[in-house]
N, C-alpha and C positions, 0 to 999 in steps of 0.2 A: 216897199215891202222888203224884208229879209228873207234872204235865201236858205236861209240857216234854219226858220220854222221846219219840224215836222210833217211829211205829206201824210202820216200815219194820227186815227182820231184819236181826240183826246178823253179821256174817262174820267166824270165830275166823282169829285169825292160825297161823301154820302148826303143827301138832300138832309135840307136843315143846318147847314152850315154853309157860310159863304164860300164862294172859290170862284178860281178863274179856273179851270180844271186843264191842264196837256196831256202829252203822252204815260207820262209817269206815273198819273196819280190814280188810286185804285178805284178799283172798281164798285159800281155803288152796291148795298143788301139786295137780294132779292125782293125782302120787304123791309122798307125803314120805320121805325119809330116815331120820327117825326119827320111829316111830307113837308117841304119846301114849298112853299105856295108857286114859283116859277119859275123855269129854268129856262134858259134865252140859246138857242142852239146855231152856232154858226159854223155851216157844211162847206166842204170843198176839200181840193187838193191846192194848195197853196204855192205849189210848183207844176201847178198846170194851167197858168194863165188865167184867165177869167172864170176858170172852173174854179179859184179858191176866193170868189168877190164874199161869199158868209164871212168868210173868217175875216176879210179886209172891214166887212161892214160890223165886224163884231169888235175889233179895234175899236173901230169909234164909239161904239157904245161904252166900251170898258172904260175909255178916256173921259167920259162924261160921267159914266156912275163910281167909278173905281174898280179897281181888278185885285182885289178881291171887292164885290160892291158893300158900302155900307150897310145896307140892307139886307138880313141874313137869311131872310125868306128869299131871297134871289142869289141864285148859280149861273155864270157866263161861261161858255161851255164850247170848245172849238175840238169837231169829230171831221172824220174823212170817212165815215163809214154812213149804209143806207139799212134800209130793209129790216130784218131780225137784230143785226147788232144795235142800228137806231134805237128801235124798241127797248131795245135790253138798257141801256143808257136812260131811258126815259123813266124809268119804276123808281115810285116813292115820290115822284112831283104832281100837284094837282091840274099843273097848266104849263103847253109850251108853246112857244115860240120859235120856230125855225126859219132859217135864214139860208139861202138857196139859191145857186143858178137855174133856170127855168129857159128851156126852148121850148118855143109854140108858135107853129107855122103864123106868120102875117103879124106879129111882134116884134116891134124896131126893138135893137139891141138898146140895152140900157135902160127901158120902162121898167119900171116899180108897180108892183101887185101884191095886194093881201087879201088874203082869203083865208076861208075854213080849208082843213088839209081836204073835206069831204068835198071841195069844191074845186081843185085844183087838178085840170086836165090830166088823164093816164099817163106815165111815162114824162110826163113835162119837168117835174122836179129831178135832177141831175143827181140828187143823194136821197132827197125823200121817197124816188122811185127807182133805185137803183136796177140798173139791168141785170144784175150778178146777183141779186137779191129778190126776197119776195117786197112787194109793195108795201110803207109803210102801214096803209089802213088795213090790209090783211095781218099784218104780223102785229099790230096792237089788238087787232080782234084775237087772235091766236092768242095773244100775250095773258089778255083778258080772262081768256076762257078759261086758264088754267092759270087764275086766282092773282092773276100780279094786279101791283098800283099800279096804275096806272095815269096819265093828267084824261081828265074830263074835258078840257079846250086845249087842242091842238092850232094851232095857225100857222100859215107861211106868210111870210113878207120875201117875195124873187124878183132878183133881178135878170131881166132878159139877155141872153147869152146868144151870140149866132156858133161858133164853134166850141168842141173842146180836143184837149188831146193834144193841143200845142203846149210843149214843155216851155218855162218860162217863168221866172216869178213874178213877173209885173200885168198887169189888167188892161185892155185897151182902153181908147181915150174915154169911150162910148162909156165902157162898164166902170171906170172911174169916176167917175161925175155922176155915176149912179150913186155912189156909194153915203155920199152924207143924207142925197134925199132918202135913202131906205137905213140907215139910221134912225134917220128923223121917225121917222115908221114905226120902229122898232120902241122909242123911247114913247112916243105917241100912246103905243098899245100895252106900255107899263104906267102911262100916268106920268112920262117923264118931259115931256118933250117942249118947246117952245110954245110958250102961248097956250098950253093945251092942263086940262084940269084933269085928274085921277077918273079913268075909265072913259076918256070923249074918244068920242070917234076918228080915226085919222084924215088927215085933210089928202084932198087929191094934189100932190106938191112938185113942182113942174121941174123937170131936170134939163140944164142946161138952158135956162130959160123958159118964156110958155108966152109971150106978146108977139115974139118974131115968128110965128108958124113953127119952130121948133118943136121935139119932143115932148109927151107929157107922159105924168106917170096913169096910165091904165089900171082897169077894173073893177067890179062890182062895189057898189058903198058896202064899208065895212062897216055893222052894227058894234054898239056896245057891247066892247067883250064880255063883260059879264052876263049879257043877255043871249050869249048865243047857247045854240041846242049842246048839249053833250053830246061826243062823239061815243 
């Protein structure tokens, strides 16, 4: 990883148009014209160690779909921010995607999880619950109520974190080797991924292995995205 990335998030330009979005680029409408069917959010601070594994895992997506992606219904979108600013980034797309460090007691560093945002433990999301912020699912109800787009399917794909706060740009070994299987994840849950057909369900994909008693990636089967409830 480079050192040189931004630890400050980035602002996707207006949905409905591709982008790889950074720091620079503005800010989206309150309401857009036309909603981007998906927008793929990868979190962290990118000079704090394994706190910035989103943005590491959002690479790899880029490098597989393009950056900007061909696809003009999808926005690939790298923030350092949580809570109400999250929210505010997300207005005018129908569905997203987040991509997240996660600590949760008795969770080996490095497993892969996907889940509905409504299903992901309090406080566990390191940007999607940020502690300096309100909780994302409060602040898209907030958002809601006073009339924004908002995406109907939210998801997290995280990788398991044991510390943050250590300055650094690089990931440990653990949270490394996470990072293609939660790709894979990621492209999985756009219909992109190896082996896998538009809207299958993601496979449980073992990191670092899964014969030798090694690591696997954890939690609940994830339904067909399009079948799940609105948040």
């Amino acid at each position: 990883m480079s050192s040189g990335r931004p630890a400050e998030g980035a602002l996707p330009r207006p949905p409905g148009t591709a982008a790889s979005a950074r720091a620079d680029a503005p800010a989206p409408p309150a309401r857009a014209t036309q909603r981007a069917r998906t927008i793929v959010v990868g979190l962290g601070n990118p000079i704090l160690g394994d706190d910035g594994v989103g943005w590491s895992v959002l690479d790899v997506v880029g490098q597989r779909l393009g950056e900007p992606p061909a696809d003009d219904r999808l926005d690939l979108v790298r923030l350092a921010v949580g809570g109400l600013r999250l929210m505010e980034r997300l207005v005018g797309y129908e569905r997203a995607i987040l991509v997240d460090a996660v600590m949760v007691p008795g969770r080996e560093t490095g497993t892969v999880t996907t889940c509905r945002l409504s299903d992901l433990p309090p406080r566990a999301g390191q940007h999607v619950d940020s502690s300096h912020d309100a909780p994302l699912t409060e602040a898209l109800a907030a958002g809601r109520s006073l009339g924004a787009e908002l995406p109907d399917e939210v998801l997290v794909v995280g990788v398991a974190i044991e510390v943050t706060g250590t300055f650094g740009d690089r990931l440990s070994e653990e949270v490394a080797r996470a990072v293609p299987v939660a790709a894979e994840r990621v492209l999985e849950l756009l219909g992109a991924g190896s082996g896998t057909t538009p809207g299958a369900a993601p496979r449980a994909t073992p990191v670092g292995g899964g014969t030798d008693g090694r690591r696997q990636s954890e939690g609940p089967p994830v339904p067909n995205p399009s079948a799940l409830p609105r948040q």
